[in-house]
DRENDO-1510 file (C-alpha; in Angstrom, 1 decimal, always signed):
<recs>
REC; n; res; u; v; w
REC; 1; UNK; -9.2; +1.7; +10.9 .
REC; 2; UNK; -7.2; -1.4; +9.9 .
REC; 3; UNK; -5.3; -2.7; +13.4 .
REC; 4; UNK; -3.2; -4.9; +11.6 .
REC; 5; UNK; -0.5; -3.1; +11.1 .
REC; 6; UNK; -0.5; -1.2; +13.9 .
REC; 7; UNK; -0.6; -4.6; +16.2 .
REC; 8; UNK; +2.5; -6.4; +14.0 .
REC; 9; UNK; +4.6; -3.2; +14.8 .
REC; 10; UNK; +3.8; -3.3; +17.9 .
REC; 11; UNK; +4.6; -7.2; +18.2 .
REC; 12; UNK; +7.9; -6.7; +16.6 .
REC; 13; UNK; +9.3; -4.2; +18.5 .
REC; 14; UNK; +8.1; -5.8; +22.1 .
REC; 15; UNK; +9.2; -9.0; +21.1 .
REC; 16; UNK; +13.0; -8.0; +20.0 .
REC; 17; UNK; +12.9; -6.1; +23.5 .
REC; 18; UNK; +12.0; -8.8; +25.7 .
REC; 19; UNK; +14.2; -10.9; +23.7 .
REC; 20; UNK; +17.2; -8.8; +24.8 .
REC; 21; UNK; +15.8; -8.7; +27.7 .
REC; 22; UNK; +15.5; -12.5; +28.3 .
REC; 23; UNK; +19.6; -12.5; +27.2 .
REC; 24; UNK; +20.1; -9.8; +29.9 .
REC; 25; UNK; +20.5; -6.9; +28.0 .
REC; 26; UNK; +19.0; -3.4; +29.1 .
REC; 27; UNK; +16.4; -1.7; +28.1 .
REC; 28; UNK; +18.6; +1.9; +28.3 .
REC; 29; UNK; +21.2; -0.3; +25.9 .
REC; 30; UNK; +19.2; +0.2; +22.9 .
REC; 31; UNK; +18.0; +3.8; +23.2 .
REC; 32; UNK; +20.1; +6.1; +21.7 .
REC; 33; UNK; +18.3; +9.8; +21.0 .
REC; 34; UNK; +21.9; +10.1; +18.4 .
REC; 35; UNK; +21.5; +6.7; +17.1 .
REC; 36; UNK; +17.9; +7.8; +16.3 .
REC; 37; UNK; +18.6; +10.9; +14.5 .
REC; 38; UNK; +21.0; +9.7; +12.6 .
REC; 39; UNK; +19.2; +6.9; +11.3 .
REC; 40; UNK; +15.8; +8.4; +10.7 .
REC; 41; UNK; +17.3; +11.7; +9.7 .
REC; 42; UNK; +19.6; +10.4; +7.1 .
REC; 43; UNK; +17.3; +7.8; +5.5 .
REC; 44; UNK; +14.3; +10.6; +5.6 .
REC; 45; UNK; +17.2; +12.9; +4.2 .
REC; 46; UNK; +18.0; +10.5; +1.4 .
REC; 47; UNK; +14.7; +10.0; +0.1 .
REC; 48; UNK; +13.9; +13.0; -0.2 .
REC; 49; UNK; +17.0; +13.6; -2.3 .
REC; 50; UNK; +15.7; +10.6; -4.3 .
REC; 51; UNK; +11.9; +11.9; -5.1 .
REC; 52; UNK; +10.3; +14.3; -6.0 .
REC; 53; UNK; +8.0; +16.3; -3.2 .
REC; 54; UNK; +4.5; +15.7; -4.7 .
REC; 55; UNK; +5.8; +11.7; -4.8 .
REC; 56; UNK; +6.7; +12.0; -1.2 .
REC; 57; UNK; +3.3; +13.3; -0.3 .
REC; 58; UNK; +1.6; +11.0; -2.7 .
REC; 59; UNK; +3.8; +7.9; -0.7 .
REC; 60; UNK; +2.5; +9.3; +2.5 .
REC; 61; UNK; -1.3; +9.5; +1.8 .
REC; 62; UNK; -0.7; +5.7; +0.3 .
REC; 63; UNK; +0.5; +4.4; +3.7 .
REC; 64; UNK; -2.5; +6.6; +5.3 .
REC; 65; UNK; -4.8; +5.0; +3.4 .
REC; 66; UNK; -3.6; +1.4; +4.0 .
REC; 67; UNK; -4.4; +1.7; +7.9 .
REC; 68; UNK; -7.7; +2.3; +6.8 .
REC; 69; UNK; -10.4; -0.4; +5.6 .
REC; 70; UNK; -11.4; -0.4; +1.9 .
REC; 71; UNK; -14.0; +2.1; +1.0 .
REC; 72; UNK; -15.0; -0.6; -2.1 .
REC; 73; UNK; -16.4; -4.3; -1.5 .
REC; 74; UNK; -16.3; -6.2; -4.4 .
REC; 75; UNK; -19.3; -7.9; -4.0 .
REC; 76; UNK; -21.2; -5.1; -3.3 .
REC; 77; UNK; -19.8; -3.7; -6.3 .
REC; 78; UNK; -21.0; -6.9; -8.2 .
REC; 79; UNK; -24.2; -6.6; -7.3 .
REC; 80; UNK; -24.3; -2.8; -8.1 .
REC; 81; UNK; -23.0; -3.7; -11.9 .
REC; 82; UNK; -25.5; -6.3; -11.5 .
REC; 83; UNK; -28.3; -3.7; -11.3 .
REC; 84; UNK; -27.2; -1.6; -14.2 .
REC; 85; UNK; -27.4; -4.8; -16.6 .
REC; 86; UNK; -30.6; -5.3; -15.5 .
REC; 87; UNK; -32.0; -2.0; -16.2 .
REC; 88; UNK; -29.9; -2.0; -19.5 .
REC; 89; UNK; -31.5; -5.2; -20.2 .
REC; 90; UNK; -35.4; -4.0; -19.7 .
REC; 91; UNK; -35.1; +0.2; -20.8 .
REC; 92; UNK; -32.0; +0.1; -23.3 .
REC; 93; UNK; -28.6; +1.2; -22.1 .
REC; 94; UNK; -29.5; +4.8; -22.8 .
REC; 95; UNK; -31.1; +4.8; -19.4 .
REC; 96; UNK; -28.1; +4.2; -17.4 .
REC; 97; UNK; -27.5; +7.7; -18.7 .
REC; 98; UNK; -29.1; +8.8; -15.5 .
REC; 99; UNK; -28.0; +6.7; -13.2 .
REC; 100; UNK; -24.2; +6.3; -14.4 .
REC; 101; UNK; -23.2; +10.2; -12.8 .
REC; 102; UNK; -24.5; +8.2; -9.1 .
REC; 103; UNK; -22.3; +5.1; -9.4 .
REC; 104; UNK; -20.3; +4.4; -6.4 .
REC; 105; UNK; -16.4; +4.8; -8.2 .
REC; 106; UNK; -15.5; +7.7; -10.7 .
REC; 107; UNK; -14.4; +5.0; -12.8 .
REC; 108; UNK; -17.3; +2.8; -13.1 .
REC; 109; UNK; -19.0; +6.0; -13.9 .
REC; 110; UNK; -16.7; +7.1; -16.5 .
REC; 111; UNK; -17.0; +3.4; -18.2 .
REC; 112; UNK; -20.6; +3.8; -18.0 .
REC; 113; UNK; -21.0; +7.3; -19.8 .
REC; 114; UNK; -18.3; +6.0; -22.2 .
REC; 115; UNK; -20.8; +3.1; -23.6 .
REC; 116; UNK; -23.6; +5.3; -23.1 .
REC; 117; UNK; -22.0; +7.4; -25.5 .
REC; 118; UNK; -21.5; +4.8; -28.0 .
REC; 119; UNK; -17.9; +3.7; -27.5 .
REC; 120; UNK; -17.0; +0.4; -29.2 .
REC; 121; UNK; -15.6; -2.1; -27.0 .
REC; 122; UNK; -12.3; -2.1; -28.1 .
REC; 123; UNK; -12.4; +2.1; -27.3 .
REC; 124; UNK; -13.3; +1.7; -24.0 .
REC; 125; UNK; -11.2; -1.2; -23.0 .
REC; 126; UNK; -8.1; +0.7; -24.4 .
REC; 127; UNK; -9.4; +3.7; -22.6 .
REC; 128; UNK; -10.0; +2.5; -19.4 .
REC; 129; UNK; -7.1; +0.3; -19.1 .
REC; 130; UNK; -4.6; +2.7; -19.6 .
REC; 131; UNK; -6.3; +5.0; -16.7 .
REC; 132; UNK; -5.6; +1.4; -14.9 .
REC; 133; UNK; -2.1; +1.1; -15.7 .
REC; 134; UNK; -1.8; +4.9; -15.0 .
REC; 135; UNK; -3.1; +4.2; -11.1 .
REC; 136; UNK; -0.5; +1.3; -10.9 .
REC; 137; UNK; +2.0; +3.3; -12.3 .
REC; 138; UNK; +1.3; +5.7; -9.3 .
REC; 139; UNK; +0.9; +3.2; -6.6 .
REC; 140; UNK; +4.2; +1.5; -7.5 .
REC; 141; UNK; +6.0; +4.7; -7.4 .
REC; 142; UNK; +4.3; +5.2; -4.0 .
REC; 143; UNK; +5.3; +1.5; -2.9 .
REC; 144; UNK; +9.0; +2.1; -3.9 .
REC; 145; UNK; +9.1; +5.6; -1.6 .
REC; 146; UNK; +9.3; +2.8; +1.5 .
REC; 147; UNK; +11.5; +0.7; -0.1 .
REC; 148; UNK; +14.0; +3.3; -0.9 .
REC; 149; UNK; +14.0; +3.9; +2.6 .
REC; 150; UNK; +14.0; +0.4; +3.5 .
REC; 151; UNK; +17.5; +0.3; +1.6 .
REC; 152; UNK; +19.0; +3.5; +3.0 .
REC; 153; UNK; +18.1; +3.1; +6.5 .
REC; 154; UNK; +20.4; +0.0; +6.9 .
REC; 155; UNK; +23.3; +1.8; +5.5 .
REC; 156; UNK; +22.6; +4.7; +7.6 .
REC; 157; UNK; +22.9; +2.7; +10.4 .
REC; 158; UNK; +26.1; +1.9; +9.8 .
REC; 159; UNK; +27.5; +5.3; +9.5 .
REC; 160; UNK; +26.2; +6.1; +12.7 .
REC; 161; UNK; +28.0; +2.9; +14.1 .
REC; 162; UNK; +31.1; +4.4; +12.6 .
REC; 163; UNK; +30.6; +7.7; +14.0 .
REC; 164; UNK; +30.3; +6.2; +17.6 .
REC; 165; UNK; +33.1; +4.2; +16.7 .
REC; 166; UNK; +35.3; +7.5; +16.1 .
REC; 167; UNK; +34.2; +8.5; +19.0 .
REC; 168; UNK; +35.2; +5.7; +20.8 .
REC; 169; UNK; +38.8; +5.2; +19.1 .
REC; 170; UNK; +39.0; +9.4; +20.2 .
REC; 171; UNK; +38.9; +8.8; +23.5 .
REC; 172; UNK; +41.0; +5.1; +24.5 .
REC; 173; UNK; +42.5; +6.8; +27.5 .
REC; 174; UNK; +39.2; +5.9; +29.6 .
REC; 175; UNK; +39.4; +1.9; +29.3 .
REC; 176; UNK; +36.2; +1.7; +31.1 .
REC; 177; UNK; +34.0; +3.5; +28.9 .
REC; 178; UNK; +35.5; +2.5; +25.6 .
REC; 179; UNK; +33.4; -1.0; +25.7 .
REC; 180; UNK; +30.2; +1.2; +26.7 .
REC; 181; UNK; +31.6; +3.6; +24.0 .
REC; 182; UNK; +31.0; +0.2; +21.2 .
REC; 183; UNK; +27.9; -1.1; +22.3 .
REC; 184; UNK; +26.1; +2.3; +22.2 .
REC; 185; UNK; +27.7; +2.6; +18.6 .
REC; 186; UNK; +26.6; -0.5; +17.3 .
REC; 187; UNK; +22.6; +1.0; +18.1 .
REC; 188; UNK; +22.2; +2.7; +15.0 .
REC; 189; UNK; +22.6; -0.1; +13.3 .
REC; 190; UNK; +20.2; -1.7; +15.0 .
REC; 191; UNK; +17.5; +0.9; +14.3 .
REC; 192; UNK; +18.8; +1.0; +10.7 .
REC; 193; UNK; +17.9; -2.9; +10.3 .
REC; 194; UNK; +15.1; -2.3; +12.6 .
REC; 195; UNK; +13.6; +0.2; +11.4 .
REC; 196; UNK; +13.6; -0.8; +7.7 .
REC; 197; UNK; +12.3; -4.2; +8.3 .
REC; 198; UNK; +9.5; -3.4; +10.7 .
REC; 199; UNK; +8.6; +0.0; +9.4 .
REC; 200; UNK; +9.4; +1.3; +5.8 .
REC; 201; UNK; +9.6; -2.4; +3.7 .
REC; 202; UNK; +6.3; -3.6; +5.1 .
REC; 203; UNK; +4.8; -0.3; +4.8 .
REC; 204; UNK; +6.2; -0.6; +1.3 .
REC; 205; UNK; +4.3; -4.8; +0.8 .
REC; 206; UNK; +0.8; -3.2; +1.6 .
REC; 207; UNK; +0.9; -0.5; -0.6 .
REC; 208; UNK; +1.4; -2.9; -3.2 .
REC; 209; UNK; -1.4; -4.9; -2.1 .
REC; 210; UNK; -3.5; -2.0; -1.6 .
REC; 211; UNK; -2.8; -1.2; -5.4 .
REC; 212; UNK; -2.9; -4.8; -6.6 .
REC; 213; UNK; -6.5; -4.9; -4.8 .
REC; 214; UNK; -7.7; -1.6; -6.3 .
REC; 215; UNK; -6.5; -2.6; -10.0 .
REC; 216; UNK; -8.7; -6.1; -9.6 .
REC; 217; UNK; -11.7; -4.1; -8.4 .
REC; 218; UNK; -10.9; -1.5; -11.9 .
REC; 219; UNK; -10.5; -4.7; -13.8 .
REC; 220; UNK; -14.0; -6.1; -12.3 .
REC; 221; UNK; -15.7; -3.2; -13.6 .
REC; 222; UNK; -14.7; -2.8; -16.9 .
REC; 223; UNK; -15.8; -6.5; -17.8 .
REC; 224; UNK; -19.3; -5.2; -15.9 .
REC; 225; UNK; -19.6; -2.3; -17.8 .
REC; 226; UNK; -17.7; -4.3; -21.4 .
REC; 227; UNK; -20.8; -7.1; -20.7 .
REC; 228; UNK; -23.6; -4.5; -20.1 .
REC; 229; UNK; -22.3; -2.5; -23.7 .
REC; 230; UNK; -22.8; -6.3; -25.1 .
REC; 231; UNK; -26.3; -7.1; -23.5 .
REC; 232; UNK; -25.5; -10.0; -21.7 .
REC; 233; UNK; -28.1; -11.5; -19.5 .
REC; 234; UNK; -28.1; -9.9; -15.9 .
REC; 235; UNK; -26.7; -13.7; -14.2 .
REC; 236; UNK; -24.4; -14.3; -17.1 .
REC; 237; UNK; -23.1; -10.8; -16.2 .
REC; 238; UNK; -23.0; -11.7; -11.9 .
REC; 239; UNK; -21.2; -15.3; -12.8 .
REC; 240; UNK; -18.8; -13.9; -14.9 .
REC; 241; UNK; -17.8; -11.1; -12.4 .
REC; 242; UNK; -17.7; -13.4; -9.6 .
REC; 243; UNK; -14.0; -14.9; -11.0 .
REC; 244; UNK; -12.9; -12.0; -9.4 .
REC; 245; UNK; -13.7; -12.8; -5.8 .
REC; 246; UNK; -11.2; -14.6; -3.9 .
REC; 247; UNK; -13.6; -17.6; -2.6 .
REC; 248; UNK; -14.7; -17.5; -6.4 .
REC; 249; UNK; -18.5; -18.3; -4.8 .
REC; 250; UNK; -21.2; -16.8; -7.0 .
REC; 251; UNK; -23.5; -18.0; -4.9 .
REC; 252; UNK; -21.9; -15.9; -2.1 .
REC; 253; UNK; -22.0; -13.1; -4.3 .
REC; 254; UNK; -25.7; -13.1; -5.1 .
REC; 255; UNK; -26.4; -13.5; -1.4 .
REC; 256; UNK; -24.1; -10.6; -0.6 .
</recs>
């Protein structure tokens, strides 16, 4: 499991407590059990007004997986591409044939069996590119789930600072507890901001990067499995696929 996100949530919120603590606000000031359902209840509400179920579900299971490490290294993927060429190279590409079901990603295996099977180049870049654009596609969509409800949560807020403000305006006979009456409105607005910059629009950010990452990986293999079809030499293949790493070290890579 991925801390990071996890710790920078945790950061946030302690540091805009102690914050209004250090200006000598309360801690009971800024919890409100109303303020929270109305903000988290409206914006949840709103979104799901917005998209679809399965999207919903699909959204969740994105920001699931971004707490989690990668399951894919690209140089370990390298090196596995790396290992096809060279059999390719010495026994033909026909004898990937039996090695191509074992790869580590459906989609290097499907790029595989696609050459195997005689594809021309231009086939199976078209081919596999549009299954790449197809994943973005999804990952977006996924990405913009949180930053629906980054928008909505904001404006949320403000309705439940209007509400408390109703309130308030309902009851000016008790002078004392009108000004209590405004601050305690004005919380849903905070957890509206809050809430939608510390939770839903980063949530949002990593999902893209989580699909930006995935689609470089995708990318990666179908020049592997594009230089295997053309039977380039084994380190032509490694240097060529090392572009994609971020340190850009092939030496790195072969030592990996």
């Amino acid at each position: 499991m991925q801390p990071g996100p996890i710790i920078g949530m945790v950061v946030a919120f302690v540091a805009i407590l102690f914050g209004n603590a250090l200006e000598g606000g309360h801690m009971s000031s800024v919890l409100g059990g109303p303020a929270a359902l109305i903000v988290l209840g409206g914006t949840i509400g709103a979104v799901i007004v917005q998209y679809p179920l399965a999207t919903l579900k699909a959204a969740l299971q994105a920001a699931g997986k971004t707490f989690k490490k990668p399951t894919q290294d690209a140089r370990a993927l390298i090196e596995e591409i790396v290992g096809y060429a060279n059999q390719a190279r010495l026994e033909g590409i026909l004898a990937l044939e039996k090695v191509a079901s074992n790869a580590s990603d459906p989609f290097l295996s499907k790029a595989l069996m696609m050459a195997i099977d005689g594809a021309d180049s231009n086939a199976l870049r078209e081919t596999m590119e549009i299954i790449i654009d197809k994943q973005e596609e999804h990952g977006e969509e996924a990405a913009k789930v949180f930053e629906a409800g980054g928008g909505y949560a904001p404006t949320v807020g403000i309705i439940g600072a209007v509400l408390g403000l109703i309130h308030v305006m309902s009851n000016l006979s008790d002078i004392n507890a009108v000004g209590h009456g405004i601050a305690a409105a004005f919380v849903a607005t905070i957890y509206g901001v809050g809430v939608a910059n510390i939770v839903f629009l980063p949530l949002g950010g990593r999902i893209k990067l989580q699909v930006r990452d995935e689609s470089n990986l995708r990318q990666l293999t179908l020049v592997g499995v594009l230089a295997i079809q053309e039977g380039m030499n084994p380190k032509l293949v490694r240097e060529r696929l090392s572009a994609f790493l971020h340190d850009h070290s092939p030496a790195k890579a072969a030592r990996a």
